[in-house]
PDB file of N, CA, C and O in Angstrom:
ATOM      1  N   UNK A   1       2.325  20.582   9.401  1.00  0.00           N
ATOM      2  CA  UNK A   1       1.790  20.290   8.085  1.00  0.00           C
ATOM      3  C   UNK A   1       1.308  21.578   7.441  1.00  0.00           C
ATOM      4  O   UNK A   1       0.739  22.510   8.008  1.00  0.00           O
ATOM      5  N   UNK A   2       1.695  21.449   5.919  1.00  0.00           N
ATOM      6  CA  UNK A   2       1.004  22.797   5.495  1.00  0.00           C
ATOM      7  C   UNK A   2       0.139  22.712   4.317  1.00  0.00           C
ATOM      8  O   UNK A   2       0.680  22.106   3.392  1.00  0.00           O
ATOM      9  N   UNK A   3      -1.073  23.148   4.069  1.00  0.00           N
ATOM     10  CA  UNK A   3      -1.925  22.697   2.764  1.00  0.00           C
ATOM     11  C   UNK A   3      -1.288  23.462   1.593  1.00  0.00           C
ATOM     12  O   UNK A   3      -1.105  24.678   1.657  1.00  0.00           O
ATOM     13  N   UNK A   4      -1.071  22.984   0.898  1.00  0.00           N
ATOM     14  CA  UNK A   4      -0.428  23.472  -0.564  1.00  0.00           C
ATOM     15  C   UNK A   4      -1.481  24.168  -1.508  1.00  0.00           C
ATOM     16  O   UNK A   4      -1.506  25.313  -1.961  1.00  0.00           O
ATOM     17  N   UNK A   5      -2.377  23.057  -1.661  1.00  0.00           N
ATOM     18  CA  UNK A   5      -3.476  23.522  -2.621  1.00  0.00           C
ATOM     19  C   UNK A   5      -4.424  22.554  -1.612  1.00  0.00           C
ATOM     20  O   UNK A   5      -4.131  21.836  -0.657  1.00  0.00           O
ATOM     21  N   UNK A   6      -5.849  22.915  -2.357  1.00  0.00           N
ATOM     22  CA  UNK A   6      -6.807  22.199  -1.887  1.00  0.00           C
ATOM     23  C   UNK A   6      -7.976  22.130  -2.657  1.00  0.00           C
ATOM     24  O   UNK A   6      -7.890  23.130  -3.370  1.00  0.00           O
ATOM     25  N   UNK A   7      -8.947  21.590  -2.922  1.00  0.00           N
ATOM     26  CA  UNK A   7     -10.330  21.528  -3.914  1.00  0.00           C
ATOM     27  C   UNK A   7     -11.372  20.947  -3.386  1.00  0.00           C
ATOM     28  O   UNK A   7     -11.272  19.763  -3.062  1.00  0.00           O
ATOM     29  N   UNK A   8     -12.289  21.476  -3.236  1.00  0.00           N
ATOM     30  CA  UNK A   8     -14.000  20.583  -3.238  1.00  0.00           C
ATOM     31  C   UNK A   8     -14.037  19.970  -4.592  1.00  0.00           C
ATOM     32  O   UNK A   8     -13.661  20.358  -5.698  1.00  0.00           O
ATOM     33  N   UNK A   9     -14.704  18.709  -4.079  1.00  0.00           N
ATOM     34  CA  UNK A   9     -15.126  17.818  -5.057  1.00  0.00           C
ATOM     35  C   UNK A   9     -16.576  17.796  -4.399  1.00  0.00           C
ATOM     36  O   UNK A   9     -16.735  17.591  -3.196  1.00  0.00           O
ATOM     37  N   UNK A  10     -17.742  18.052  -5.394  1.00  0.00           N
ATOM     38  CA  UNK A  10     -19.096  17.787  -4.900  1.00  0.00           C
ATOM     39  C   UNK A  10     -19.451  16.258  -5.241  1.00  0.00           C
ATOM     40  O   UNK A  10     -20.168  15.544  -4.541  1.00  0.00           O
ATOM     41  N   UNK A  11     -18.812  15.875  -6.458  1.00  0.00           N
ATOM     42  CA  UNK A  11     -19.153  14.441  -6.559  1.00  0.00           C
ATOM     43  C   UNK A  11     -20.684  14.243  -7.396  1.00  0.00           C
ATOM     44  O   UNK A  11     -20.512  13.033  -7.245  1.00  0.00           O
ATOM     45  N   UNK A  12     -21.268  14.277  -7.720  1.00  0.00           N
ATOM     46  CA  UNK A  12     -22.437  14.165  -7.929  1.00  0.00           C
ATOM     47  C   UNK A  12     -23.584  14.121  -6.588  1.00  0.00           C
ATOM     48  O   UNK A  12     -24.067  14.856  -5.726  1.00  0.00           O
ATOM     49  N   UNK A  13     -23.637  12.539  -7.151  1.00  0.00           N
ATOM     50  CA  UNK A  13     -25.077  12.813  -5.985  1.00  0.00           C
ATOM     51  C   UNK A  13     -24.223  11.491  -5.385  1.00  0.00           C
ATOM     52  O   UNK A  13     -25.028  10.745  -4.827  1.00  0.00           O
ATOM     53  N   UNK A  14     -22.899  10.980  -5.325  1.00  0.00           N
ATOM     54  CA  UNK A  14     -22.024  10.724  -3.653  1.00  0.00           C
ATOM     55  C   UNK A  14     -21.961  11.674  -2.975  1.00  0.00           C
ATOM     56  O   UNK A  14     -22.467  12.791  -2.868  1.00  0.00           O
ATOM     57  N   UNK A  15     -20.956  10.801  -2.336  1.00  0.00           N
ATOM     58  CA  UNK A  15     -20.418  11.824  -0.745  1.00  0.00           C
ATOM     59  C   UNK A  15     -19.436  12.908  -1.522  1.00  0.00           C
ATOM     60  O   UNK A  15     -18.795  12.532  -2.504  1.00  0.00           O
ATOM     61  N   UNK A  16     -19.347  14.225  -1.057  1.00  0.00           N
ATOM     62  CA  UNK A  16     -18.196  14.819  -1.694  1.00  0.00           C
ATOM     63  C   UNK A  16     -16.998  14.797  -0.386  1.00  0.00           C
ATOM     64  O   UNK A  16     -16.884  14.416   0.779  1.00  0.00           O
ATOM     65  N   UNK A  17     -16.165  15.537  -1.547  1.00  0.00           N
ATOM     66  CA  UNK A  17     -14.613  15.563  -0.568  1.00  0.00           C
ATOM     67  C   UNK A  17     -13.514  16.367  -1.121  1.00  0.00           C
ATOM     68  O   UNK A  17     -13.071  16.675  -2.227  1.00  0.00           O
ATOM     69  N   UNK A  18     -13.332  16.520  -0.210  1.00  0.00           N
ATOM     70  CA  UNK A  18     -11.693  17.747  -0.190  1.00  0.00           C
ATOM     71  C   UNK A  18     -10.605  16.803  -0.729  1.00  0.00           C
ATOM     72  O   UNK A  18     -10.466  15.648  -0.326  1.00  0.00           O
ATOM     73  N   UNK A  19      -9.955  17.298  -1.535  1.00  0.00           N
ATOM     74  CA  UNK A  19      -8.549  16.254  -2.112  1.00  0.00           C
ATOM     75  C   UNK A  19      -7.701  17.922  -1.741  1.00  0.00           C
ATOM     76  O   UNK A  19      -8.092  19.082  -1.872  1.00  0.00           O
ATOM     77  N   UNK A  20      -6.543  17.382  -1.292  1.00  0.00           N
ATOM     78  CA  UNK A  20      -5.327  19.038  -0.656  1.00  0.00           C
ATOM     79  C   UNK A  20      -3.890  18.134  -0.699  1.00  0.00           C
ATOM     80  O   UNK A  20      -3.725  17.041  -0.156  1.00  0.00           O
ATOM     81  N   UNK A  21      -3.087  18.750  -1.345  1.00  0.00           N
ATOM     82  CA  UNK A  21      -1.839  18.623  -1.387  1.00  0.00           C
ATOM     83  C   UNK A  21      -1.231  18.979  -0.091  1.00  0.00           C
ATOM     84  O   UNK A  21      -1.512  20.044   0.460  1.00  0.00           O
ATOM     85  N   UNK A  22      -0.533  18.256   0.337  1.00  0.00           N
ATOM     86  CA  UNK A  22      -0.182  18.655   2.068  1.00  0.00           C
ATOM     87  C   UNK A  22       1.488  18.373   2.179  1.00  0.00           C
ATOM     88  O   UNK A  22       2.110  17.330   1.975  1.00  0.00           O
ATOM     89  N   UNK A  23       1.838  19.356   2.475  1.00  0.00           N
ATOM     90  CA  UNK A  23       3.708  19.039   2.590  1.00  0.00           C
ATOM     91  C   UNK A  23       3.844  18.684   4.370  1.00  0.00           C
ATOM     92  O   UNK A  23       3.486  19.346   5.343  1.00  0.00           O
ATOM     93  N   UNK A  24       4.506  17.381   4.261  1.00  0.00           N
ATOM     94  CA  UNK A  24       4.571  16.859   5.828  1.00  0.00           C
ATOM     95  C   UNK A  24       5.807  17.067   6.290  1.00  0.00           C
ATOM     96  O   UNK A  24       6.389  16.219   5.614  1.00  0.00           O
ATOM     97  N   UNK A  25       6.588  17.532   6.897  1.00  0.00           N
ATOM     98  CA  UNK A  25       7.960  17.905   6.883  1.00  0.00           C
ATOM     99  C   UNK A  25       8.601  16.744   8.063  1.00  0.00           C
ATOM    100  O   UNK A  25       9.782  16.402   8.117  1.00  0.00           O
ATOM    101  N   UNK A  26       7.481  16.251   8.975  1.00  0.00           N
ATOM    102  CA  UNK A  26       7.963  15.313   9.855  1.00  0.00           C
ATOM    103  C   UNK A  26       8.105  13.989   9.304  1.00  0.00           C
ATOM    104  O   UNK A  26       8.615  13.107   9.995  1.00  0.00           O
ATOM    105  N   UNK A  27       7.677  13.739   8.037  1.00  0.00           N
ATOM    106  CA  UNK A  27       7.114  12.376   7.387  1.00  0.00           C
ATOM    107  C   UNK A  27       8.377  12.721   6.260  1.00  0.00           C
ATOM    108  O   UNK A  27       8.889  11.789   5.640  1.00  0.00           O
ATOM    109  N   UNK A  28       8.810  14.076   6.062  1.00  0.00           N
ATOM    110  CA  UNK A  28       9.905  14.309   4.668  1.00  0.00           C
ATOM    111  C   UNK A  28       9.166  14.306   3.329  1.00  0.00           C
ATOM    112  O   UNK A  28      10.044  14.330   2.467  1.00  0.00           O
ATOM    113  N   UNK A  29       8.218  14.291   2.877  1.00  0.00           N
ATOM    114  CA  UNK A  29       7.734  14.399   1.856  1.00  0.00           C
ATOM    115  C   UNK A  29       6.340  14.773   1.973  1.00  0.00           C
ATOM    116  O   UNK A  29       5.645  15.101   2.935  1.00  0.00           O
ATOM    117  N   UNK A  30       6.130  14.644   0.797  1.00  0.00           N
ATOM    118  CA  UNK A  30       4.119  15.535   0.048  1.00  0.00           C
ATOM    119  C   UNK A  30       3.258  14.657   0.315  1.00  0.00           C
ATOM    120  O   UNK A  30       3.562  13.488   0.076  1.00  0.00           O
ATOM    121  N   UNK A  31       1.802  14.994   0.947  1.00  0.00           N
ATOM    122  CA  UNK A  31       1.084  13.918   0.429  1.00  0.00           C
ATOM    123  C   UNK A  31       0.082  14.529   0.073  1.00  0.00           C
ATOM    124  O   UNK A  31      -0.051  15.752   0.123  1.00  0.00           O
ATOM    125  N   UNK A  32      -1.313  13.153  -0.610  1.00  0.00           N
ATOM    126  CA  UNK A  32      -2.049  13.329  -1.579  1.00  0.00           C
ATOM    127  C   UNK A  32      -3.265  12.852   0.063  1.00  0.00           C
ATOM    128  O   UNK A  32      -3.053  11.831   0.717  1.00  0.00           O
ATOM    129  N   UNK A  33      -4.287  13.726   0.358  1.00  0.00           N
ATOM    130  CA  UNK A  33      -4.975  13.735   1.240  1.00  0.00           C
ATOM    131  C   UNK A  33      -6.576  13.828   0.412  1.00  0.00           C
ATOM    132  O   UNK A  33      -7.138  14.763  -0.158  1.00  0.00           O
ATOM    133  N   UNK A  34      -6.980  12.381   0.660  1.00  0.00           N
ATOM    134  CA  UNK A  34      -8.396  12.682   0.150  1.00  0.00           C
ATOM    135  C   UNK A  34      -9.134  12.658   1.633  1.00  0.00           C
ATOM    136  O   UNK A  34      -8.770  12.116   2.677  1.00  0.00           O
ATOM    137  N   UNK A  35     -10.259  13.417   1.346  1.00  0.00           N
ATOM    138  CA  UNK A  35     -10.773  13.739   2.799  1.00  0.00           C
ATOM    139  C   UNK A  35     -12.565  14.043   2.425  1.00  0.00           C
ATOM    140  O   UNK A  35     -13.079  15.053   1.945  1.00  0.00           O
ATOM    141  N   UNK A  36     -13.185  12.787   2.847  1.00  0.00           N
ATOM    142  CA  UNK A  36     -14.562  13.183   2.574  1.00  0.00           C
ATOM    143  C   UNK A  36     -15.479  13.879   3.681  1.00  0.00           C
ATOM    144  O   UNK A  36     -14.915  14.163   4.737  1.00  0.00           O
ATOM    145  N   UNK A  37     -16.838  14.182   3.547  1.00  0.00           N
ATOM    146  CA  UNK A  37     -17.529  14.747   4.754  1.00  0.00           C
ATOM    147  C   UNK A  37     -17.481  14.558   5.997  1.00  0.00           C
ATOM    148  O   UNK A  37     -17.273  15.298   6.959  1.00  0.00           O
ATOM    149  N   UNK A  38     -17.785  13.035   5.823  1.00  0.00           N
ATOM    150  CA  UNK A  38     -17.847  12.107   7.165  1.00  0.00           C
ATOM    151  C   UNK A  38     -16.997  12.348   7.396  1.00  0.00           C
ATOM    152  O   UNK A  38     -16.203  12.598   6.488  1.00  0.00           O
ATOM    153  N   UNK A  39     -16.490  12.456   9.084  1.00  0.00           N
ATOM    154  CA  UNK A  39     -15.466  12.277   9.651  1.00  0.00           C
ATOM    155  C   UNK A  39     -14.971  10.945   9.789  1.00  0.00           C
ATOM    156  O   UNK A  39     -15.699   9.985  10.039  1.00  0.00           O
ATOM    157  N   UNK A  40     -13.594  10.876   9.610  1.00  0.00           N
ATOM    158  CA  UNK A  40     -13.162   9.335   9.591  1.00  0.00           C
ATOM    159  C   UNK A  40     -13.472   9.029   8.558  1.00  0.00           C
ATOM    160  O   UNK A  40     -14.026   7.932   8.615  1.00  0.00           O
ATOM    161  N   UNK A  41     -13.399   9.586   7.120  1.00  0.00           N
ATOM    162  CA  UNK A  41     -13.444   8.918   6.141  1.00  0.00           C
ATOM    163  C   UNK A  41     -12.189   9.328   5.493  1.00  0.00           C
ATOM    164  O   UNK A  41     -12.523  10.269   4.774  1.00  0.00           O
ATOM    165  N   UNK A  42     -10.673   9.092   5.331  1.00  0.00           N
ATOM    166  CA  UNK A  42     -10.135   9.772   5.366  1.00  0.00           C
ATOM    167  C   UNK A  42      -9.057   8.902   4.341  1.00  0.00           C
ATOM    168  O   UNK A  42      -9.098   7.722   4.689  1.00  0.00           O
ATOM    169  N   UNK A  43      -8.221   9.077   3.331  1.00  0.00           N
ATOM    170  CA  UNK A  43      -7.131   8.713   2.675  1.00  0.00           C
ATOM    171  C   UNK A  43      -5.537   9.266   2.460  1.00  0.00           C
ATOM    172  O   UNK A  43      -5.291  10.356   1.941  1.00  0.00           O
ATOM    173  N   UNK A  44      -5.016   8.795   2.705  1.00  0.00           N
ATOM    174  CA  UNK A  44      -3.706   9.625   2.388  1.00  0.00           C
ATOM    175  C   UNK A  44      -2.596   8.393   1.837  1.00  0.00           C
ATOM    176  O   UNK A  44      -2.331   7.237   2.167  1.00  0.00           O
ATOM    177  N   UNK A  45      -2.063   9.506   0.662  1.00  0.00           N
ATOM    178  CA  UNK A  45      -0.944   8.886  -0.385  1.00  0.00           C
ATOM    179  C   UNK A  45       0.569   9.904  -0.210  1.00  0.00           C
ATOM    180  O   UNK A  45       0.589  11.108   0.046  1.00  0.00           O
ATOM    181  N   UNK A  46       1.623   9.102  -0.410  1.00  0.00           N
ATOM    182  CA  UNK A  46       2.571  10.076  -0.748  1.00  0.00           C
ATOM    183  C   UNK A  46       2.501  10.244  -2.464  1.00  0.00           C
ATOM    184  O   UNK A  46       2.383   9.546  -3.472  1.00  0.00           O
ATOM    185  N   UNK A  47       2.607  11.212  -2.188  1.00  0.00           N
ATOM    186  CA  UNK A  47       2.746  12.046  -3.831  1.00  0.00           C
ATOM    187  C   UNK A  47       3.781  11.679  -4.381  1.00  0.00           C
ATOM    188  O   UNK A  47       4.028  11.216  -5.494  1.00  0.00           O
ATOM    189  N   UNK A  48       4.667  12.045  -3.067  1.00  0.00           N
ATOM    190  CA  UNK A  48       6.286  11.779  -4.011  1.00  0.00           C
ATOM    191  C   UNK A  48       6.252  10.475  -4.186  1.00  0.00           C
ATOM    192  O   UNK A  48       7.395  10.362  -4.629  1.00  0.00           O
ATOM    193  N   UNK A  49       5.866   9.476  -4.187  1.00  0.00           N
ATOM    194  CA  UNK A  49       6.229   8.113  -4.056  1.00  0.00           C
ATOM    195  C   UNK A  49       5.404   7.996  -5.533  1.00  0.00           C
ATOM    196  O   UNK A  49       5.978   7.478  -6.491  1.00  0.00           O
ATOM    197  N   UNK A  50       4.144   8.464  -5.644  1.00  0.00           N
ATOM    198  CA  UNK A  50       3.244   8.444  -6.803  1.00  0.00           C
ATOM    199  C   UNK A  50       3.893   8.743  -7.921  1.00  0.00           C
ATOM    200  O   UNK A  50       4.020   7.989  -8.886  1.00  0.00           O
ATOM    201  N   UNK A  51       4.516  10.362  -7.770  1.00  0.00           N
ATOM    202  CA  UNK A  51       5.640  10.710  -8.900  1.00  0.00           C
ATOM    203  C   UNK A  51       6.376   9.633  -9.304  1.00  0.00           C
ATOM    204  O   UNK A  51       6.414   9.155 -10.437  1.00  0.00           O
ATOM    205  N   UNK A  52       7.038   9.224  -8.195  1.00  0.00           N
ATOM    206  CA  UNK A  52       8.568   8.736  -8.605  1.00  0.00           C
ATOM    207  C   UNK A  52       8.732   7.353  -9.029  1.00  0.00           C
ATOM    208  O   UNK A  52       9.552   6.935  -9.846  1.00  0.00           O
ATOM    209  N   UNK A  53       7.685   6.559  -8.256  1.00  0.00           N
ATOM    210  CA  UNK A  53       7.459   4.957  -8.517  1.00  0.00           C
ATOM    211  C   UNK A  53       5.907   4.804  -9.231  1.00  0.00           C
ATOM    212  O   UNK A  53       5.674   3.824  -9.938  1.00  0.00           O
ATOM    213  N   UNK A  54       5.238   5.479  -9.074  1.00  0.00           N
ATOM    214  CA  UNK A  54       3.553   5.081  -9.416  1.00  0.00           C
ATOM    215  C   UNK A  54       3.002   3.831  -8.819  1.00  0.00           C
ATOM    216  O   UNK A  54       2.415   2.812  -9.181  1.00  0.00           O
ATOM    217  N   UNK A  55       3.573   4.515  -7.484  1.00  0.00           N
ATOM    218  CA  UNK A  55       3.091   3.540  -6.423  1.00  0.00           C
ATOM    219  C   UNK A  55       1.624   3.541  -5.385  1.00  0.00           C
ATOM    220  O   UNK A  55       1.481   4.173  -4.338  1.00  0.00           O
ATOM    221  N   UNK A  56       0.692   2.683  -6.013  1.00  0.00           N
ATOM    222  CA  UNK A  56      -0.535   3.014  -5.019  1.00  0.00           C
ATOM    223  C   UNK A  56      -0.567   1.805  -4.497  1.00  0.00           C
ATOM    224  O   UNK A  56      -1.656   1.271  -4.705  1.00  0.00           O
ATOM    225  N   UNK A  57       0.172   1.151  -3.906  1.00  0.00           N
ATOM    226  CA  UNK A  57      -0.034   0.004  -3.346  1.00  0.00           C
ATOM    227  C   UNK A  57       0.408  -0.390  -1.813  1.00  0.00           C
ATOM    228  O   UNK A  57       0.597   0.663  -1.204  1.00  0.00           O
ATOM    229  N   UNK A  58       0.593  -1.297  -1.145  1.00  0.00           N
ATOM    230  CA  UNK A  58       0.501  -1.250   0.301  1.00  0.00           C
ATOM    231  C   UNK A  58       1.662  -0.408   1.138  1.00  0.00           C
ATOM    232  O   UNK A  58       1.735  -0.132   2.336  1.00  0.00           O
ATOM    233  N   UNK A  59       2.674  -0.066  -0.150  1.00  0.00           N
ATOM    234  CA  UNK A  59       4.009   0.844   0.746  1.00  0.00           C
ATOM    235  C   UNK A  59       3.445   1.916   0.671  1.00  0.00           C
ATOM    236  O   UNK A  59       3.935   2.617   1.557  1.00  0.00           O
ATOM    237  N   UNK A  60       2.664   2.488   0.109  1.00  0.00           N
ATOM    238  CA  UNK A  60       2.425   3.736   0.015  1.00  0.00           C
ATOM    239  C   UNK A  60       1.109   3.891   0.864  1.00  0.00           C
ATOM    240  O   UNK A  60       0.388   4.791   0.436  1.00  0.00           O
ATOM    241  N   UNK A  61       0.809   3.477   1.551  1.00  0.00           N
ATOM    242  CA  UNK A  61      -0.643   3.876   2.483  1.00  0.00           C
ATOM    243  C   UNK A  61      -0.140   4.685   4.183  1.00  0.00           C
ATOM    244  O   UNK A  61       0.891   4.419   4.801  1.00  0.00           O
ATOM    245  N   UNK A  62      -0.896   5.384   4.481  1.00  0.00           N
ATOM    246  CA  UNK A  62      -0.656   5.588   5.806  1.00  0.00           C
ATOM    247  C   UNK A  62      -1.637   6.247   6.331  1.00  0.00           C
ATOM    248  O   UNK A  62      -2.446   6.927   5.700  1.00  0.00           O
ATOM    249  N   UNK A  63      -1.601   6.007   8.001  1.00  0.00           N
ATOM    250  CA  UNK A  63      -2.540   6.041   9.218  1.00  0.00           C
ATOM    251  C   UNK A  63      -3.219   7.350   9.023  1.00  0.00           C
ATOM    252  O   UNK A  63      -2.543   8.313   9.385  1.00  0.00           O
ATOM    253  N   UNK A  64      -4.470   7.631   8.505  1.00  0.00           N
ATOM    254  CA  UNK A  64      -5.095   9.068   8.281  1.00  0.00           C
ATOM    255  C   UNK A  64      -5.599   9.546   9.300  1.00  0.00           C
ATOM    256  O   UNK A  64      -6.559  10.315   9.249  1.00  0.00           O
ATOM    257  N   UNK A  65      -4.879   9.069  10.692  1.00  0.00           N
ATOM    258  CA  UNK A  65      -5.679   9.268  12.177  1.00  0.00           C
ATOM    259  C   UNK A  65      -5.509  10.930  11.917  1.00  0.00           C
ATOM    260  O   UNK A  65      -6.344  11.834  11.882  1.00  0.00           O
ATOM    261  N   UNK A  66      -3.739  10.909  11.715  1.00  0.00           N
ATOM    262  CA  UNK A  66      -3.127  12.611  12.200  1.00  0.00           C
ATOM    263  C   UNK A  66      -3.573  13.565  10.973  1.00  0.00           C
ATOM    264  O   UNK A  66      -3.886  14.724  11.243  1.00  0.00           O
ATOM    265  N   UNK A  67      -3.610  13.138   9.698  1.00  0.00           N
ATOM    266  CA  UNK A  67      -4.292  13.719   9.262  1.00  0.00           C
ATOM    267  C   UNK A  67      -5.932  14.544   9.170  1.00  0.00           C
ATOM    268  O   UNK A  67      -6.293  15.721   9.211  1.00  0.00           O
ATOM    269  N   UNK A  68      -6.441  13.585   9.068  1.00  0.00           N
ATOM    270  CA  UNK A  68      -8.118  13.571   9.923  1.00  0.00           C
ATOM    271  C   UNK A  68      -8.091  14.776  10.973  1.00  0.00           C
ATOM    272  O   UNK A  68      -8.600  15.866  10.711  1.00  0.00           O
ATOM    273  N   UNK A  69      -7.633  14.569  11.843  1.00  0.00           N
ATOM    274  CA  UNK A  69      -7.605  15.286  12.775  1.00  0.00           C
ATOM    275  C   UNK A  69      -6.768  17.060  12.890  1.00  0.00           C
ATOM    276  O   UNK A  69      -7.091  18.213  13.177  1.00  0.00           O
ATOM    277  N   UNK A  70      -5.899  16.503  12.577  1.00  0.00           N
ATOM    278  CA  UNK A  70      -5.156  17.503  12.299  1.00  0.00           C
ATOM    279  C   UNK A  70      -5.397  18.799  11.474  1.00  0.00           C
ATOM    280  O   UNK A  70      -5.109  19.931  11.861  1.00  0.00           O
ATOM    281  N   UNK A  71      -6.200  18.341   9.794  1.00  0.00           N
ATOM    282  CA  UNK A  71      -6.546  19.324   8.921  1.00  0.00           C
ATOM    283  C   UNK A  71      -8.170  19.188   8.392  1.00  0.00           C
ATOM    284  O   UNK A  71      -8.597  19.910   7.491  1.00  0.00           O
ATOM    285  N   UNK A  72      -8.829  18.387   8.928  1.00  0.00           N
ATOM    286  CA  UNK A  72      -9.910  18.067   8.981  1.00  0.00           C
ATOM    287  C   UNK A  72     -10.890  19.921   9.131  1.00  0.00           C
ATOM    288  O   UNK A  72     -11.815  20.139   8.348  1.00  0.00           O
ATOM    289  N   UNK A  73     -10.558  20.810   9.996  1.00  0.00           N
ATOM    290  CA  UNK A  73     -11.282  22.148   9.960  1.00  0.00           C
ATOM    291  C   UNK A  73     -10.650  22.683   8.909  1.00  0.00           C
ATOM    292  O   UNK A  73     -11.438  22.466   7.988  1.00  0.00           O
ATOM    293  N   UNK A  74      -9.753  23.229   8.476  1.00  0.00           N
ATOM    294  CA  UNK A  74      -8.554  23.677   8.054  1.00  0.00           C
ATOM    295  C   UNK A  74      -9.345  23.331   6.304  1.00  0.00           C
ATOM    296  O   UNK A  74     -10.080  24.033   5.609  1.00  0.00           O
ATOM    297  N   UNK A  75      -8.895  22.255   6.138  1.00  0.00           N
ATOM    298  CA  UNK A  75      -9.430  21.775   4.763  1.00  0.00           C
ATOM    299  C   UNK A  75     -10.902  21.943   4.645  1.00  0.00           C
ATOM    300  O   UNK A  75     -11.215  22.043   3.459  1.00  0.00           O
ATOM    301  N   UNK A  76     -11.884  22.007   5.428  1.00  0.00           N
ATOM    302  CA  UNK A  76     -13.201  21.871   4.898  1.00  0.00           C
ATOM    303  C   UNK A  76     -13.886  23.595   5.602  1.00  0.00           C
ATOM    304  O   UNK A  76     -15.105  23.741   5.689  1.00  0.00           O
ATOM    305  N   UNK A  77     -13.011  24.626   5.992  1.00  0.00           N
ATOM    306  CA  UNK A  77     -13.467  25.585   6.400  1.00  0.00           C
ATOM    307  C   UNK A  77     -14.077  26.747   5.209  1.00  0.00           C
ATOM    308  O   UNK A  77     -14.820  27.669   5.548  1.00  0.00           O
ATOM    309  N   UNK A  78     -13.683  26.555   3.959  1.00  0.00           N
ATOM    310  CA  UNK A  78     -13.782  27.430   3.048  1.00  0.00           C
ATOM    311  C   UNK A  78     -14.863  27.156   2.376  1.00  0.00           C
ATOM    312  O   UNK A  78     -15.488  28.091   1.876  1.00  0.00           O
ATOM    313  N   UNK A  79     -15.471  25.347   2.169  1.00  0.00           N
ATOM    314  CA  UNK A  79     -15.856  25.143   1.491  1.00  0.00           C
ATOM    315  C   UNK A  79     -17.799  25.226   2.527  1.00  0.00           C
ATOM    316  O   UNK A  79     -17.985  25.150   3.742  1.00  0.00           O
ATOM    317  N   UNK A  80     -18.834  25.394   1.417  1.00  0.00           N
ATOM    318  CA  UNK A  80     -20.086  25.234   1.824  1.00  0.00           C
ATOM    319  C   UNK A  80     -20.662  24.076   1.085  1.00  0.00           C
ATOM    320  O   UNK A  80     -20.169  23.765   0.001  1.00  0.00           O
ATOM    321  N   UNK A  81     -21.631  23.437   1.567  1.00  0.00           N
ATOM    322  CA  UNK A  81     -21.857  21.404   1.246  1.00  0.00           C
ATOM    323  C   UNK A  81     -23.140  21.376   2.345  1.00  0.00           C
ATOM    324  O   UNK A  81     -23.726  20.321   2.583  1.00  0.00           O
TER     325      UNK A  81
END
């Protein structure tokens, strides 16, 4: 997996969170990775599917275990919170 872009969101006075464009090459396409403080709080969309259909609905969800884990340091190493 590779982070494309990435952003802190402070949120106000919620939880904040990392949103990072992530190219998955094992999955074949982009996704849209929201990623808050808590660990295990974790979202992921395909982008391309968003582009192409404007699809946020149950085809488009998936398991944010490998994500989470995977870019969880990576994504939140730059940022201070």
């Amino acid at each position: 997996m590779e982070i494309v872009q990435k952003f802190y969101h402070p949120n106000g006075s919620n939880a904040p969170f990392v949103v990072a464009i992530v190219d998955d090459p094992l999955e074949g396409d982009t996704k849209l990775v929201i990623m808050f403080e808590d660990e295990e709080y974790t979202a992921v969309l395909s982008l391309d599917r968003l582009i192409e259909n404007e699809d946020i609905g149950n085809k488009n969800s998936y398991v944010a275990d490998k994500y989470e884990y995977a870019l969880r340091n990576e994504l939140w190493d730059d940022f201070t919170y």
